[in-house]
Each structure stands twice: as C-alpha cells, then as structure tokens.
py3Dmol code that shows the C-alpha trace and the ligand (Angstrom):
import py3Dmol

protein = """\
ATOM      1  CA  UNK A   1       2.774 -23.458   6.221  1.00  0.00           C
ATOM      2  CA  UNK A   2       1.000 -20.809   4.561  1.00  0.00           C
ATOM      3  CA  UNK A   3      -0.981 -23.220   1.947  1.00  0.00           C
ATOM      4  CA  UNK A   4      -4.272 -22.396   1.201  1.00  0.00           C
ATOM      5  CA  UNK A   5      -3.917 -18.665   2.147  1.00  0.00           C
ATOM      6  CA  UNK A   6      -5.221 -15.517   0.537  1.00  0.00           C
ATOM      7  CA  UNK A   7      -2.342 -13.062   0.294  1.00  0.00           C
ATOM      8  CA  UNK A   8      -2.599  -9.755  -1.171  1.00  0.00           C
ATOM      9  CA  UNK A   9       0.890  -7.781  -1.971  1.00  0.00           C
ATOM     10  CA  UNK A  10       0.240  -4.182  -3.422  1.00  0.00           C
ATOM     11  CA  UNK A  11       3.141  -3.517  -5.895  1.00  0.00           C
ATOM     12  CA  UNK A  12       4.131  -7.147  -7.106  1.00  0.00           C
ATOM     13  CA  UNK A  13       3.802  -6.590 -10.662  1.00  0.00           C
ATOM     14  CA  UNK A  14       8.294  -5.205 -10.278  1.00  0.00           C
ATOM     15  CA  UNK A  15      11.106  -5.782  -8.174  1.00  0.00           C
ATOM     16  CA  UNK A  16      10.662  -6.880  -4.551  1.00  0.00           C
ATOM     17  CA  UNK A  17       6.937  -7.110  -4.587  1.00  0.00           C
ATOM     18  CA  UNK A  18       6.863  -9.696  -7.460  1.00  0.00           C
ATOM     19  CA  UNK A  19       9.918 -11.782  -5.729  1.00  0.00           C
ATOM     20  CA  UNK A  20       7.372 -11.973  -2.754  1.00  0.00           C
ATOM     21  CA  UNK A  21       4.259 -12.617  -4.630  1.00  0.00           C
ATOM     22  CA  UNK A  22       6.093 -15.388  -6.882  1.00  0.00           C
ATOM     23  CA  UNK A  23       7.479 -17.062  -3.431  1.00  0.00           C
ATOM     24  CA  UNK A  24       3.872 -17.020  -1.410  1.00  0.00           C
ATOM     25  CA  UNK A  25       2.530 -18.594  -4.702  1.00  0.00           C
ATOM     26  CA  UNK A  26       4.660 -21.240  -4.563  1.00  0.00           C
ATOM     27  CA  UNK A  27       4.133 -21.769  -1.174  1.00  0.00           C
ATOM     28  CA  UNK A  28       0.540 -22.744  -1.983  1.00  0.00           C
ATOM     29  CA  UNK A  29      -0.717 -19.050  -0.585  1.00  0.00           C
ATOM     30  CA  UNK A  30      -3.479 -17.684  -3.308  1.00  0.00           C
ATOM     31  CA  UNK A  31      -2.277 -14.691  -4.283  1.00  0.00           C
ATOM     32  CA  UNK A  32      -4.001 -11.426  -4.947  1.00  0.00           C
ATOM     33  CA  UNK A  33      -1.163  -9.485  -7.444  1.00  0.00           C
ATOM     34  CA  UNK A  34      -1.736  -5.328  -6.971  1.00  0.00           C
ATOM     35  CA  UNK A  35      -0.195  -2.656  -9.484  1.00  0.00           C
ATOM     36  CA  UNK A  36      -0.742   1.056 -10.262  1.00  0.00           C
ATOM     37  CA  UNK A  37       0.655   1.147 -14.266  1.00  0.00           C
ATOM     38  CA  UNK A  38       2.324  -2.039 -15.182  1.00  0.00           C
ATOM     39  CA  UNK A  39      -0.132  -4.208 -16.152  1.00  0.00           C
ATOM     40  CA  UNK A  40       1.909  -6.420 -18.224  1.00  0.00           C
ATOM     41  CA  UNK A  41       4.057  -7.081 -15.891  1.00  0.00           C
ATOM     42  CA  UNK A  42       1.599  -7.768 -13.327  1.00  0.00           C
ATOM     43  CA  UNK A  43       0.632 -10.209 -15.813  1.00  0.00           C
ATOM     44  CA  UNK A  44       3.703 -11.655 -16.015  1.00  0.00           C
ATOM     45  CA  UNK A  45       3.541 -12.368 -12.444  1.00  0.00           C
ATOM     46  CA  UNK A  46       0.806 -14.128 -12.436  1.00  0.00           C
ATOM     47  CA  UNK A  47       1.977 -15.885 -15.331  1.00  0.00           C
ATOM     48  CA  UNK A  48       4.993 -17.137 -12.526  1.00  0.00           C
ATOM     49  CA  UNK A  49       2.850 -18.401 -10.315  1.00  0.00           C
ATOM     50  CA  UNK A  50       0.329 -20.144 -12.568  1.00  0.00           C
ATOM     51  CA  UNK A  51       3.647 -21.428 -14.497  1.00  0.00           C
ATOM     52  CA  UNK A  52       4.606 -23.165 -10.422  1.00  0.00           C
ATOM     53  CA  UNK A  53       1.104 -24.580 -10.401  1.00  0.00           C
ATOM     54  CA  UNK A  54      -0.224 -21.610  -7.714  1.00  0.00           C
ATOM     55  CA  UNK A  55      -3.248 -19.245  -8.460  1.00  0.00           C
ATOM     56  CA  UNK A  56      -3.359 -15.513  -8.504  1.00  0.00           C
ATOM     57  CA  UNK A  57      -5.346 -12.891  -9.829  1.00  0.00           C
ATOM     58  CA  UNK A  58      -4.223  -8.697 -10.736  1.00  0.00           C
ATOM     59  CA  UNK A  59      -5.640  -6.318  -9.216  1.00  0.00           C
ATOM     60  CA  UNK A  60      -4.990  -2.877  -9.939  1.00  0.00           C
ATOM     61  CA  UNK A  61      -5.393  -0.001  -7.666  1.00  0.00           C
ATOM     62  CA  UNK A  62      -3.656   3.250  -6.683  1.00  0.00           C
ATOM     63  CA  UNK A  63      -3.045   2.173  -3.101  1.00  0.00           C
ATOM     64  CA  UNK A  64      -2.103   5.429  -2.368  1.00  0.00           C
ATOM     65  CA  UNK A  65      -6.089   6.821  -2.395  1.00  0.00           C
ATOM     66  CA  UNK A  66      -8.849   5.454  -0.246  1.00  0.00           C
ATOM     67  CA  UNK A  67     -11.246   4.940  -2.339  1.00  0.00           C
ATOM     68  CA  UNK A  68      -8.842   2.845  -4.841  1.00  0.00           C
ATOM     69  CA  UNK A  69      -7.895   0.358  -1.555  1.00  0.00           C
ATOM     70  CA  UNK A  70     -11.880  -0.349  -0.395  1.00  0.00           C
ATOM     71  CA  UNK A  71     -12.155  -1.199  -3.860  1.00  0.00           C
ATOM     72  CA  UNK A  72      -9.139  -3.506  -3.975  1.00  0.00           C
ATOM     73  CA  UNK A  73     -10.251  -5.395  -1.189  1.00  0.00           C
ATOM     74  CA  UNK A  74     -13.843  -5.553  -2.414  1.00  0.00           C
ATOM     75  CA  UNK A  75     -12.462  -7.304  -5.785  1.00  0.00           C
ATOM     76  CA  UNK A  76     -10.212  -9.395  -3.674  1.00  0.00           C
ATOM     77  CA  UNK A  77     -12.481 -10.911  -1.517  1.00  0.00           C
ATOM     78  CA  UNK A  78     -14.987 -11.239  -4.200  1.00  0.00           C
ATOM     79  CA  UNK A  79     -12.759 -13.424  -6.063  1.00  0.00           C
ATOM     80  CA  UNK A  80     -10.422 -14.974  -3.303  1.00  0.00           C
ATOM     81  CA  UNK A  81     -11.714 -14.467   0.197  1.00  0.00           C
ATOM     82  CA  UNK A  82     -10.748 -12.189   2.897  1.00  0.00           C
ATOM     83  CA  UNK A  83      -6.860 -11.265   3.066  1.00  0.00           C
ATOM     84  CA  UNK A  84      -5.212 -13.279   5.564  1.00  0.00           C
ATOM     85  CA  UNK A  85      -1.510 -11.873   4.398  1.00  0.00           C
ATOM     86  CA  UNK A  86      -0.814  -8.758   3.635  1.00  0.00           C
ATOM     87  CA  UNK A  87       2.249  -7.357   2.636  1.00  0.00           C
ATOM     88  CA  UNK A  88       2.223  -3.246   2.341  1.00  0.00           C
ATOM     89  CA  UNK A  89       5.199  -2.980  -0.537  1.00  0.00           C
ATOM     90  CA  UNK A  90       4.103  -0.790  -3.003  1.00  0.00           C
ATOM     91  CA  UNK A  91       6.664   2.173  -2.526  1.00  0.00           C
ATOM     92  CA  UNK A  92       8.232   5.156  -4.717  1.00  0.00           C
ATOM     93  CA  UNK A  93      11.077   7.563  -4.131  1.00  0.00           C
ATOM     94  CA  UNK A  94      11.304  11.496  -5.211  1.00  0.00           C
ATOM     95  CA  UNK A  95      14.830  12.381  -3.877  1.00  0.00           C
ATOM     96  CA  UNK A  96      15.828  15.717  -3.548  1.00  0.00           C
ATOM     97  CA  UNK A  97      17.832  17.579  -0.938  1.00  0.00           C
ATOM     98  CA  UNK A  98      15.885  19.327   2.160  1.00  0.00           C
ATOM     99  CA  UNK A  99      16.205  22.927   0.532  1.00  0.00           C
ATOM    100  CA  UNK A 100      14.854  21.947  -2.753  1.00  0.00           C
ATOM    101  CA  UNK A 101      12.421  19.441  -1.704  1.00  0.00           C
ATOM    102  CA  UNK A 102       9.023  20.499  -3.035  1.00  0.00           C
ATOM    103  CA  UNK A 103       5.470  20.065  -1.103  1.00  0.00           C
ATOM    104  CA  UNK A 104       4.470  17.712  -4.677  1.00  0.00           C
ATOM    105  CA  UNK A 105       7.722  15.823  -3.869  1.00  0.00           C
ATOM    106  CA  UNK A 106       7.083  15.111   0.124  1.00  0.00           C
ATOM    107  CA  UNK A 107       2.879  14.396  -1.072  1.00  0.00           C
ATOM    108  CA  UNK A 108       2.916  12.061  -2.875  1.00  0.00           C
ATOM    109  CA  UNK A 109       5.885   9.902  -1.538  1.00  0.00           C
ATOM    110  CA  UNK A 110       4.040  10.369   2.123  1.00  0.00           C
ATOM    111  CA  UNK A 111       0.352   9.435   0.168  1.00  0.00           C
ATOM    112  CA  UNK A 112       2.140   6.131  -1.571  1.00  0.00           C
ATOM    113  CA  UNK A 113       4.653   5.219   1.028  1.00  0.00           C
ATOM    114  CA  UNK A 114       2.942   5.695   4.190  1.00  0.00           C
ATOM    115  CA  UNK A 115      -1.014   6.212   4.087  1.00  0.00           C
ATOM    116  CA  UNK A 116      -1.179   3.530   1.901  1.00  0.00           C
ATOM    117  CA  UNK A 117      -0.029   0.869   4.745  1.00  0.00           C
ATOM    118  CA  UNK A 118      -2.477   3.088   7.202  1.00  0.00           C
ATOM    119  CA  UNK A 119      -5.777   2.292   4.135  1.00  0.00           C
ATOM    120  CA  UNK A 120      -4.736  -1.464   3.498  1.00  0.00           C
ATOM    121  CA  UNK A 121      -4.275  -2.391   6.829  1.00  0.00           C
ATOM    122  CA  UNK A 122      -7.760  -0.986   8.069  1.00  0.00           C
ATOM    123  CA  UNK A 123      -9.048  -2.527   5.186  1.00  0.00           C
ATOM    124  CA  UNK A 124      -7.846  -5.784   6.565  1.00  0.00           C
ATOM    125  CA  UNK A 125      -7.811  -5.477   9.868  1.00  0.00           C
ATOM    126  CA  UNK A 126     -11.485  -6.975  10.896  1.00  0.00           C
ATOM    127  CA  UNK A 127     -11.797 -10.098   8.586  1.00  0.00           C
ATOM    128  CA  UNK A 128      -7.993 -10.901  10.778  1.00  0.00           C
ATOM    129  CA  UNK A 129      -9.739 -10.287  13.958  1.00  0.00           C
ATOM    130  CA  UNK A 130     -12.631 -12.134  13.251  1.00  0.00           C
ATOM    131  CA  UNK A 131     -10.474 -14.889  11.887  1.00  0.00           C
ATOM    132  CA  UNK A 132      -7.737 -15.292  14.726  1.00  0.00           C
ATOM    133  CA  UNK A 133      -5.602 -15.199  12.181  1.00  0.00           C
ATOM    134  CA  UNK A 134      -3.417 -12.448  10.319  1.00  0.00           C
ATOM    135  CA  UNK A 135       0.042 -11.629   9.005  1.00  0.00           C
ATOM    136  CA  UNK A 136       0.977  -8.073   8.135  1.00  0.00           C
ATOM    137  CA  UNK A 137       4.239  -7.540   6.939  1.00  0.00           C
ATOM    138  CA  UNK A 138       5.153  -3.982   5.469  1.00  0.00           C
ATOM    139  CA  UNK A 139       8.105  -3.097   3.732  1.00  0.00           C
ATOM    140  CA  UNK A 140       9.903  -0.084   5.204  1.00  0.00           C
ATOM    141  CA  UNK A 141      13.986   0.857   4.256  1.00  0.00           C
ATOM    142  CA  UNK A 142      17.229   1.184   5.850  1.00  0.00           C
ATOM    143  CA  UNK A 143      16.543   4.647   5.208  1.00  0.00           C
ATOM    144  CA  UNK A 144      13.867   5.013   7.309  1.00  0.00           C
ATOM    145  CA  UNK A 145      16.190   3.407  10.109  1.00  0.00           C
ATOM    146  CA  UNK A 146      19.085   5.305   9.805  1.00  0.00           C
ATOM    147  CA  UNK A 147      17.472   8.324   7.470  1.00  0.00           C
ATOM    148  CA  UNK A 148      19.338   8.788   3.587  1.00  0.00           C
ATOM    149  CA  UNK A 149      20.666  12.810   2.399  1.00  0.00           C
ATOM    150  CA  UNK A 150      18.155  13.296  -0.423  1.00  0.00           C
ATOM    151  CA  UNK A 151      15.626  11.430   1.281  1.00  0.00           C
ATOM    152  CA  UNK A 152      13.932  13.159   3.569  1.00  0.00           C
ATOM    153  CA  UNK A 153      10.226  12.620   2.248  1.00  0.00           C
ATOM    154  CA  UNK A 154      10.870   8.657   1.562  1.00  0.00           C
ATOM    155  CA  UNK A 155      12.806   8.060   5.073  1.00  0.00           C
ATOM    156  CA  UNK A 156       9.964   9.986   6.909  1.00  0.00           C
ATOM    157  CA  UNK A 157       7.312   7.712   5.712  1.00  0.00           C
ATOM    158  CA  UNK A 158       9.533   4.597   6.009  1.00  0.00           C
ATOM    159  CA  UNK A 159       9.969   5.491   9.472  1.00  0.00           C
ATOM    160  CA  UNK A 160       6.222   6.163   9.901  1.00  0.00           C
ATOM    161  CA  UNK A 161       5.339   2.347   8.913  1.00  0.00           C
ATOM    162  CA  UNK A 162       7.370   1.450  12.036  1.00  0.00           C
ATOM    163  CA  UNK A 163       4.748   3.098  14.173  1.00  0.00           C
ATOM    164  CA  UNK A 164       1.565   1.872  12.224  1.00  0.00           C
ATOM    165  CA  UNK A 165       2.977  -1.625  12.722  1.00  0.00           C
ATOM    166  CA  UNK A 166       3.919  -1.994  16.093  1.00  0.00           C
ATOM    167  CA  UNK A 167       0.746  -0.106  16.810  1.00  0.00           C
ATOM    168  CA  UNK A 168      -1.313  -3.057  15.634  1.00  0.00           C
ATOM    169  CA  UNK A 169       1.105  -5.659  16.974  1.00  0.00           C
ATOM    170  CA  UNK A 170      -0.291  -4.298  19.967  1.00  0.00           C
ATOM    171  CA  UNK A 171      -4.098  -3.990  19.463  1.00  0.00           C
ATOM    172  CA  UNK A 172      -4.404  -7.544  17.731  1.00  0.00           C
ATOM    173  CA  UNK A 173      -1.777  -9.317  19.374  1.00  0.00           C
ATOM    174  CA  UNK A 174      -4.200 -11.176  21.596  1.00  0.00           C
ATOM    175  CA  UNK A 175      -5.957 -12.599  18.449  1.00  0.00           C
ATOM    176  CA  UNK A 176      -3.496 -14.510  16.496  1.00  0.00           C
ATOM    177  CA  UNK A 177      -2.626 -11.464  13.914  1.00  0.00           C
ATOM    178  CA  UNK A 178       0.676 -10.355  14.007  1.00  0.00           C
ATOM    179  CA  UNK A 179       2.341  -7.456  12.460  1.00  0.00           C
ATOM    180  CA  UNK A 180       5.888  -7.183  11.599  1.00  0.00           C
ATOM    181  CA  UNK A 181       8.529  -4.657   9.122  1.00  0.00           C
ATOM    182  CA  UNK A 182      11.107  -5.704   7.190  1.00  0.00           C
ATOM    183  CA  UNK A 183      13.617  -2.862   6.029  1.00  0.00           C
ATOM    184  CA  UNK A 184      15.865  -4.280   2.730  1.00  0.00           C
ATOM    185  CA  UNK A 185      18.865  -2.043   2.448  1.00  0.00           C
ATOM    186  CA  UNK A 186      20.007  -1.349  -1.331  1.00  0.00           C
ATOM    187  CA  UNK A 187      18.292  -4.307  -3.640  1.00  0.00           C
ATOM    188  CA  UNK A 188      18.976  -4.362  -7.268  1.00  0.00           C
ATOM    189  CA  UNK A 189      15.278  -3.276  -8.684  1.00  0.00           C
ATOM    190  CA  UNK A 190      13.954  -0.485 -11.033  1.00  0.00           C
ATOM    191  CA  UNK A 191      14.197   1.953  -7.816  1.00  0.00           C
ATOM    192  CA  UNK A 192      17.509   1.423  -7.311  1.00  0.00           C
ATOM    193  CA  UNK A 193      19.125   0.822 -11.267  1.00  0.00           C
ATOM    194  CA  UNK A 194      18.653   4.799 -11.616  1.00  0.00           C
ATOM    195  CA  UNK A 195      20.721   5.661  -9.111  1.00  0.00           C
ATOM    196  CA  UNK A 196      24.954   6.965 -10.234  1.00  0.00           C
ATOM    197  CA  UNK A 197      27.491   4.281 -10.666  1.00  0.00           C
ATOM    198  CA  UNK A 198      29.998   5.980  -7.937  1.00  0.00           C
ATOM    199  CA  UNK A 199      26.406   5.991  -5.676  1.00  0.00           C
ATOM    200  CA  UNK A 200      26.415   2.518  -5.922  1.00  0.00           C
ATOM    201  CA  UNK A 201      30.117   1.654  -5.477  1.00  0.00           C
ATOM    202  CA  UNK A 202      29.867   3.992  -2.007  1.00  0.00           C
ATOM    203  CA  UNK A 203      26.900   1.773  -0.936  1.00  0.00           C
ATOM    204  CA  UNK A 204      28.711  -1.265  -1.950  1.00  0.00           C
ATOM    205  CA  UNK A 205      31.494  -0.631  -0.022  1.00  0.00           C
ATOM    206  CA  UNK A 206      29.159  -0.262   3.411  1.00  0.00           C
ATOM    207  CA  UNK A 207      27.740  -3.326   3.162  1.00  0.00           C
ATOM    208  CA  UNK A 208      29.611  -6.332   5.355  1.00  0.00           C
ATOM    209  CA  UNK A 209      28.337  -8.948   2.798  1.00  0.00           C
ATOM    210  CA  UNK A 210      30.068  -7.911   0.038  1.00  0.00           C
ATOM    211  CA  UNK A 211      26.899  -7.698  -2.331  1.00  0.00           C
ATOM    212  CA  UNK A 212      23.787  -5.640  -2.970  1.00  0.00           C
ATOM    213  CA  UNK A 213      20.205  -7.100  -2.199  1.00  0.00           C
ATOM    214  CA  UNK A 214      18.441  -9.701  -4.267  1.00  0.00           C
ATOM    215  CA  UNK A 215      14.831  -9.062  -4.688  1.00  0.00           C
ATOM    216  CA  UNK A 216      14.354 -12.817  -3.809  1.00  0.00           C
ATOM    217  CA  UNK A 217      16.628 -12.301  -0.547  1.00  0.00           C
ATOM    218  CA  UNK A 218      13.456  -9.866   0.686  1.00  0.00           C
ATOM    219  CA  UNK A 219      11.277 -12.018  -0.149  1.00  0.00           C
ATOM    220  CA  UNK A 220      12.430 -14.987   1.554  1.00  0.00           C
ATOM    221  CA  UNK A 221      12.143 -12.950   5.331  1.00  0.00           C
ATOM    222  CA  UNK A 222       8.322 -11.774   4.203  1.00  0.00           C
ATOM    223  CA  UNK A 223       6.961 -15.987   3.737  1.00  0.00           C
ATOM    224  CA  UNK A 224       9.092 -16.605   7.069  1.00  0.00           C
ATOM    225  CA  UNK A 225       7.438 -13.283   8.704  1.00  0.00           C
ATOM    226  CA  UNK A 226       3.674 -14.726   7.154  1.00  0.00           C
ATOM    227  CA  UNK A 227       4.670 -18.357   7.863  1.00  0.00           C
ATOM    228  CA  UNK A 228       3.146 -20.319  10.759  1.00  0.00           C
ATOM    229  CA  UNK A 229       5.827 -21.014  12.210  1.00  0.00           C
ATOM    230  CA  UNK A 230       6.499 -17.134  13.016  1.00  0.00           C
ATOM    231  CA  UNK A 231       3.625 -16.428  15.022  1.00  0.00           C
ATOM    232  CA  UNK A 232       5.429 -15.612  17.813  1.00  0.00           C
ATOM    233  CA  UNK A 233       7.420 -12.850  16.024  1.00  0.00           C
ATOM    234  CA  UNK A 234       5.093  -9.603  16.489  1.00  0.00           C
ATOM    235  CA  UNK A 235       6.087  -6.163  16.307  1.00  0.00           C
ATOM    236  CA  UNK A 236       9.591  -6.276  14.892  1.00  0.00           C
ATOM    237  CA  UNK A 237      12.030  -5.187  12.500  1.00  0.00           C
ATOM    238  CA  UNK A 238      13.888  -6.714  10.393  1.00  0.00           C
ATOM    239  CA  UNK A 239      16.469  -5.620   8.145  1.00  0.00           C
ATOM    240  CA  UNK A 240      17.834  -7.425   5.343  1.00  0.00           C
ATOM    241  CA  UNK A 241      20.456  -5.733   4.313  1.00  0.00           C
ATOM    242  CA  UNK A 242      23.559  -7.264   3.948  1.00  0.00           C
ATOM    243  CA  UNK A 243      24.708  -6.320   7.947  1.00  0.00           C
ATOM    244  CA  UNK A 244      24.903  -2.743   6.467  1.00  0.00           C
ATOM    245  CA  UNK A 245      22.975  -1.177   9.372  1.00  0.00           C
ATOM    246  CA  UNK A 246      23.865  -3.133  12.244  1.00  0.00           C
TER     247      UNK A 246
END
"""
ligand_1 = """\
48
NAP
P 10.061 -0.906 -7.952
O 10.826 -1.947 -8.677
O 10.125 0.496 -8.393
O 8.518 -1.390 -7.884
C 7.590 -0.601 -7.214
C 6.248 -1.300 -7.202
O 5.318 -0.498 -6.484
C 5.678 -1.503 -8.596
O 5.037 -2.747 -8.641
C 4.673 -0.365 -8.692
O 3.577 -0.632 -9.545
C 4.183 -0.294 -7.276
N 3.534 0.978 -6.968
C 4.089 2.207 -6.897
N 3.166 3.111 -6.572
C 1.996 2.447 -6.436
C 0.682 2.829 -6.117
N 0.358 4.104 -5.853
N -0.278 1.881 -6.064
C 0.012 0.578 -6.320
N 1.241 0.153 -6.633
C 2.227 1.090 -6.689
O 10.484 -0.867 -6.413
P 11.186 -1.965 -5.468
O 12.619 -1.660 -5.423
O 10.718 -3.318 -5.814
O 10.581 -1.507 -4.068
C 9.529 -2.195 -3.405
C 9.427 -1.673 -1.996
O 10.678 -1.896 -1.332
C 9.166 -0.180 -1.904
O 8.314 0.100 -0.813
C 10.544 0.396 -1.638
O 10.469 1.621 -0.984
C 11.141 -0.682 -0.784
N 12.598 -0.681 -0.740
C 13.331 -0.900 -1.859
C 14.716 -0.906 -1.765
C 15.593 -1.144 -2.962
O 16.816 -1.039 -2.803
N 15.079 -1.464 -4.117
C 15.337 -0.674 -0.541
C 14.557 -0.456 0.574
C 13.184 -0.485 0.468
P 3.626 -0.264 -11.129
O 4.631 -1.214 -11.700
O 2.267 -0.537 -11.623
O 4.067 1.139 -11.223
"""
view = py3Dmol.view(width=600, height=400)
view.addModel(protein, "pdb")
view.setStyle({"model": 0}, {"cartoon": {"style": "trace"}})
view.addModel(ligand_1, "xyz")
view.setStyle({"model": 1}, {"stick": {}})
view.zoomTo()
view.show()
C-alpha cells in the first residue's frame, strides 16, 4: 500500500493530524511529523509510531510563512527523501461574528489555513512530477462547505483549499499525482473541546450518526485517499462527518 513512503503531515503533533500521522506510520509510510509550539507532543507522536515499529522524525515549522515551509522540506528531504504524501492539516480558528471580525482575526486564519496548503504544495509539487507519483490530501471543514455564523475567516479559507486542490488534480493528473480534500465535520480535538456545551448538543443533534467525529475516523479516509489503491480518486471531496452535510 503505502509502505516505504515519505509522508509529511504539517500539524500532527494534536488532534486529527497526529491520528493521521500515527495511521501512515503504521502503514509502513516514513513519516515526517510538523508542529508550530507543541513540541512535546510532537514527540509523543513520534514516540507512537516508533512504539508500532514505523519511523518518523519532527519537524517544526510555521507553515503558515514561506520561508518556514522551503525550510521544512529542505530538512525533510535531507533526512527522509522527497515527500511523496502530503497531507495540508495544520489549521486554527479565530471565530467572531462578521461585524466584529478584525483584519488580525481574518490574517492570520487565511495565512495558516489557506496559504499554507498554496507553500507546501509548491514545495512538493516537482519531486511528484518527476516521480509519477503523488498524493495530496488537504484537510478542509464542513464549514467551508456549507459556511459556519462566527466563521467567516476559517470557512473562507476552507473553501479556498477546494480550489487549490482541484486545481492541481488538474495540472498533474496526467502524471500519477493526485489531489484530493477531505472536510471532517465536528471531531472531538483541542479545536473543538472549547467550544459551549449547548454548542455542542445543537451540533449533536444535526448529525445522522448519532456521534461526533473521532480523530482516528479522519484519519482512516486520508491513508485510503494516499493509498494505492485510490489512484483513481482525483479532485474530490470528501466529508466525514457523520452524514451531517449531505
Ligand atoms: P488542533 O487539535 O487544534 O491541532 C492543530 C494542529 O495544527 C496542531 O498540531 C498545531 O501545532 C498545528 N498548527 C497550527 N498552526 C500551525 C502552524 N502555523 N504551523 C504548523 N502547525 C500548526 O486541531 P484539529 O481539530 O486536530 O484540526 C486539524 C485540522 O482539521 C485543521 O485544519 C482544522 O481546521 C480541521 N478541522 C477540524 C475539525 C474539528 O472538529 N476538530 C473539523 C473540521 C476541520 P501546535 O500543536 O504546535 O500548535
């Protein structure tokens, strides 16, 4: 399946990014482990995948600048190879209604949400290419499906990953790299655990399966999405969500 393969995911040291990382390591992929602040829990992510027998290495990087991303890539393929999977996860939310949104607030959600997928995916891009072989996989939202009050900064950029993606399912296609989104609806992570009890109970109540989100339940779709046996699967979007936006 996916043995053997260098993987980077940017934000797997929490939540859905280390469910993925933790699964592609035991899949035999060689995983690359980016974070921003938490380095000991990037740690112990790597920790779970040496403890399943897989390698990894940490990586840390503010995907969110330029500069930070070249660099990440440059360590990575010092120390692993060129990416062959990459999943774009590393997210954060600033809420606030339209009226009170401020510019900081939109920034910096647009700059780590969306521009980050637009720098790590250029970054891999060529050594794909040149390889006939690539899986992107980036990790939008429900929100940026459907759009979320309070959201209007986070569902913007979540919606913008849809267009970076199936913009490159279309340019490398024809070369064995495919691109694809998943969109999780409400998964039980540090993002989510702030959020009001009654919040939670209305969300509860839309979703058909009768639970919220697992972390691993995301990352179950991404190994499919990066597997071989999905290379025919370019361009989509998939949510995992419970059947909440169907
Ligand atoms: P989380 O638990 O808050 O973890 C966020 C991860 O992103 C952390 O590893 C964090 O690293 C990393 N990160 C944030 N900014 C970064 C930056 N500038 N550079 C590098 N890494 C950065 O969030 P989560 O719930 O797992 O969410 C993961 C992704 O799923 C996000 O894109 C989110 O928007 C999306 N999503 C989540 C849900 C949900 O219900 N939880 C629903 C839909 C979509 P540090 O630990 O170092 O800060």
């Amino acid at each position: 399946m996916s043995e053997g393969r260098v993987a980077l995911i940017t934000g797997a040291s929490r939540g859905i990014g280390r469910a993925i990382a933790v699964e592609l390591g035991s899949k035999g992929c060689r995983v690359a482990i980016n974070y921003q602040n938490s380095e000991a829990a990037a740690e112990e992510t790597r920790r779970a995948i040496q403890a399943s027998g897989g390698e990894a290495i940490v990586v840390r990087a503010d995907v969110s600048d330029s500069g930070e991303v070249k660099k990440l890539f440059e360590t990575v393929n010092k120390e692993l190879g060129p990416v062959e999977i990459l999943v774009n996860n590393a997210g954060i939310t600033r809420d606030n209604i339209l009226m009170r949104m401020t510019d900081e607030e939109w920034d910096v959600v647009l700059r780590t949400n969306l521009n980050s997928v637009y720098y790590c995916a250029r970054a891999a891009i060529r050594s794909m290419l040149k390889a006939r072989f690539g899986r992107i996989v980036a990790v939008s939202s429900v929100s940026g499906l459907v759009g979320n009050a309070g959201q209007v900064n986070y569902a913007a950029a979540k919606a913008g990953i849809l267009g970076i993606v199936k913009s490159i399912a279309r340019e490398a296609g024809s070369r064995g790299v495919t691109a694809n989104v998943i969109a999780p609806g409400y998964v039980e992570t540090d993002m989510t655990a702030a959020l009001a009890e009654a919040a939670k109970t209305a969300i509860l109540a839309r979703i058909p399966a009768g639970r919220y989100g697992a972390p691993e339940d995301i990352a179950k779709a991404a190994v499919f999405l990066v597997s071989d046996d999905a290379s025919y699967i370019n361009g989509q979007v998939l949510a995992v969500d419970g059947g909440m936006t169907m």
